[in-house]
C-alpha positions, 0 to 999 in steps of 0.5 A, spaced: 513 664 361 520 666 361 525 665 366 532 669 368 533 675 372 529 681 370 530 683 378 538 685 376 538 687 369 538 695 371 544 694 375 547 690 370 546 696 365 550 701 369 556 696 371 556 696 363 556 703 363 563 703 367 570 703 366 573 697 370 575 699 378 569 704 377 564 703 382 568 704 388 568 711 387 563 716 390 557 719 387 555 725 386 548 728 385 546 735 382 540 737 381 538 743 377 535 746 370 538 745 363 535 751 358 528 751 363 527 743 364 529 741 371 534 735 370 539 730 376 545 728 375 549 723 378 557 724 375 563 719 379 570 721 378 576 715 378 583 719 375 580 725 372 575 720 368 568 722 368 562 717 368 554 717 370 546 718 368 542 724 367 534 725 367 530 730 365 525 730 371 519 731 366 521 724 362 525 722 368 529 716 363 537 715 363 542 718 358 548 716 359 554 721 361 561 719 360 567 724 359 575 727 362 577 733 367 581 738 366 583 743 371 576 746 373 573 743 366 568 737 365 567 735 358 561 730 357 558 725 352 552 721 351 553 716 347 545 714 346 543 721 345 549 725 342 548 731 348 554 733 349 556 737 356 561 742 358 561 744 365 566 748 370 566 747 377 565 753 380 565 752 388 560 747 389 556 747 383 556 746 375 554 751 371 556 751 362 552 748 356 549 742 354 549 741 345 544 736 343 545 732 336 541 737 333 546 743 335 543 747 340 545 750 345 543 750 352 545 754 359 546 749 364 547 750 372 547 744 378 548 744 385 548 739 389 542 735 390 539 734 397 533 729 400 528 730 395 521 731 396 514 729 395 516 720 395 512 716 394 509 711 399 512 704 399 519 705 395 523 700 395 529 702 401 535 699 397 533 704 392 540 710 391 539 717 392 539 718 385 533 712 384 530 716 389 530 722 386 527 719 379 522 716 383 520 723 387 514 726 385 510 721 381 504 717 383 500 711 382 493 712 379 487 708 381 485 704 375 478 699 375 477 692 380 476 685 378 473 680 382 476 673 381 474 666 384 470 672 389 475 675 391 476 683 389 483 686 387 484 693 383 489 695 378 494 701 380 498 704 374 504 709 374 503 714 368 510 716 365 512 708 364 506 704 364 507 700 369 501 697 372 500 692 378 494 690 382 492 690 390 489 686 394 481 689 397 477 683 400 477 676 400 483 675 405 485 677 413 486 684 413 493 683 417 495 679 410 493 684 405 496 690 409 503 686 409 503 684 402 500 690 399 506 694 402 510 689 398 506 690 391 508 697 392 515 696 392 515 690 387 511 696 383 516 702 384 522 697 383 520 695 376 518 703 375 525 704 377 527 699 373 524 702 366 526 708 367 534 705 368 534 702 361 534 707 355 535 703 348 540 704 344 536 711 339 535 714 345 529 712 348 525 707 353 529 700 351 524 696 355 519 693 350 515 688 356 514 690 363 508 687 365 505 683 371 500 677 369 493 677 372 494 674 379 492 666 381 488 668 388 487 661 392 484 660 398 491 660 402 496 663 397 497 668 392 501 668 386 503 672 380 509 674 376 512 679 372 514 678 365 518 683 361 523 683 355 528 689 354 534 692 350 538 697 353 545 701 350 550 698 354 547 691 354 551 685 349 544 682 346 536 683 347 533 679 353 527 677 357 525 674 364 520 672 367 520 673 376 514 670 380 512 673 387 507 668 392 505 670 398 501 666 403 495 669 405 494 667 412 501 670 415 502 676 408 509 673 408 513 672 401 514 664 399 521 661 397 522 655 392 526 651 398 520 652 402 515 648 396 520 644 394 526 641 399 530 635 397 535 631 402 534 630 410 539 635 412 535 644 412 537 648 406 543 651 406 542 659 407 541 663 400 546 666 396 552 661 400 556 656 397 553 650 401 546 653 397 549 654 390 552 647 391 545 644 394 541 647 388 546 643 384 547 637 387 541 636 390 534 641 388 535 640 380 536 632 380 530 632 384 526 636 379 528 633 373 526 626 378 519 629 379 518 631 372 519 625 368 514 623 374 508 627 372 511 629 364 515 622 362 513 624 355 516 632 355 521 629 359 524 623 354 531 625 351 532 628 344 533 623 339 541 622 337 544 627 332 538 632 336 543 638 338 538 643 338 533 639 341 530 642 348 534 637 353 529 638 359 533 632 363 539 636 364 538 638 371 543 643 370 536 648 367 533 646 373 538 650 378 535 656 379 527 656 375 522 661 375 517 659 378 509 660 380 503 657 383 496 656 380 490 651 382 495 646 378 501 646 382 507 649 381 510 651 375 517 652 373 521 655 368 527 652 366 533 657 363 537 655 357 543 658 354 543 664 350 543 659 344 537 655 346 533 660 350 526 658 346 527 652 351 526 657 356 519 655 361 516 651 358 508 651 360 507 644 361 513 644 367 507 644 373 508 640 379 502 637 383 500 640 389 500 633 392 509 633 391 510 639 394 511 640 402 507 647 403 506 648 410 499 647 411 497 645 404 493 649 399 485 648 401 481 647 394 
């Protein structure tokens, strides 16, 4: 397995795309038609400097766009595409010709972009107007069941990316199966959302991988994970990641790693502030690498001498913040290297018991 962040890179990918100080400036959302073909584009001005995204809603993946003002004149380039775009303002509309690569010439007209229509049920609510946008009109189709340990889930997949992850159907309290199957959904739309955001450097889908693994179903908990790898234009070098998703099954709500795995007599300090970055550091990933060399002495033992490109697995600072899963073993996590020593990355043998960890409950077997 891998680990990282697959979650975050689509908006690391715009930030990218952006001149410094950029993403304070306001958006603006067109909908219209390039030649016949219905497109959205999202354009912001900073100091008469142009830059934003386009999709053609039949593709529905981004090209980038950045370009300068001049009077009433917008002139605009992708540079993953070669589309050149050259608008004027007429009130509140845009209208001019888009040249393709292959020297074109197409007739363009936009005007503002309003609510758009026919969303899908359960889309992620932080998604903008724009991603929602991308997202309007597609669905979600039904694919085969699979009985697992006597449990049933079946597999939904969205056609234009490929993106497939499954529901549950029997085997837990409805209520719980309601709640984390409304999860699922957005957990799906967000990594369709995600594919279509990351557009190669030739032009065309630069995700290689997004897929969510056959989930672990336990008697009180649930588990999965996606793994992907991709290669956006804008995006230094290629990458991978691994995110894990578990649910307890009796309440439908999402388990966090601090509720597995606490370390220390005093509560953890809320995520994402400084008291829990410094916890992470100081207390959670030193008692990781404790309960590894524990249970995994041997995996655990330090490099030899001289071994610099060994993986140094008793280094607490790979254990800050894992990926992690749960399956009939324990919990498994995912230690994160350094670029330069990322084949270190999630070794399998990393599980920790069910008996170390301090599930509420427990996991009955």
């Amino acid at each position: 397995m891998r680990s990282s962040s697959f979650a975050v890179f689509a908006a690391m990918l715009l930030t990218l795309m952006l001149p410094t100080g950029a993403s304070a400036a306001p958006e603006a959302l067109y909908e219209g038609v390039v030649g016949g073909a219905r497109v959205v584009v999202a354009l912001t001005e900073d100091g008469g400097e142009f830059f934003g995204r386009y999709f053609y809603r039949a593709s529905r993946l981004d090209i980038d766009l950045s370009g300068k003002a001049e009077g009433s004149a917008i002139t605009l380039q992708s540079r993953t595409t070669g589309d050149q775009l050259r608008l004027k303002r007429i009130g509140a509309n845009l209208t001019g010709v888009l040249t393709t690569a292959k020297a074109r010439s197409l007739p363009v007209s936009l005007q503002p972009a309003g609510t758009p229509h026919g969303l899908p049920a359960d889309v992620p609510p932080g998604l903008s107007l724009y991603e929602r946008w991308r997202l309007a009109g597609l669905r979600l189709a039904p694919q085969q069941a699979e009985t697992i340990d006597g449990r049933t889930i079946r597999w939904y997949r969205e056609p234009l990316s490929g993106i497939r992850l499954f529901r549950l159907e029997t085997g837990y309290p409805a209520p719980a199966m309601a709640a984390i199957n409304r999860e699922l959904a957005r957990n799906q739309w967000q990594t369709v959302s995600d594919w279509f955001a990351c557009t190669g450097s030739d032009g065309r889908p630069g995700t290689e991988i997004a897929e969510a693994d056959r989930p672990w179903l336990g008697a009180d908990h649930m588990s999965y994970a996606w793994t992907a790898s991709w290669s956006c234009a804008g995006n230094a070098h290629p990458d991978f990641a691994t995110v894990g998703h578990s649910y307890d099954m009796r309440t439908g709500g999402e388990l966090h790693l601090d509720d597995l795995l606490r370390f220390g007599s005093v509560p953890v300090p809320a995520e994402d502030g400084d008291g829990w970055y410094a916890y992470r550091s100081n207390s959670f990933a030193p008692g990781v690498v404790a309960l590894l060399k524990r249970h995994h002495p041997q995996q655990m033992a330090p490099p030899g001498e001289g071994a610099e490109d060994e993986c140094d697995y008793a280094d607490p600072e790979v254990w800050n913040f894992p990926a992690w899963v749960l399956s009939d073993k324990g919990l498994w996590l995912g230690a994160s290297f350094p670029r330069v020593q990322r084949a270190c990355d999630a070794p399998e043998w990393a599980i920790i018991p069910w008996s170390a960890l301090r599930l509420p409950g427990g996991e009955r077997r």
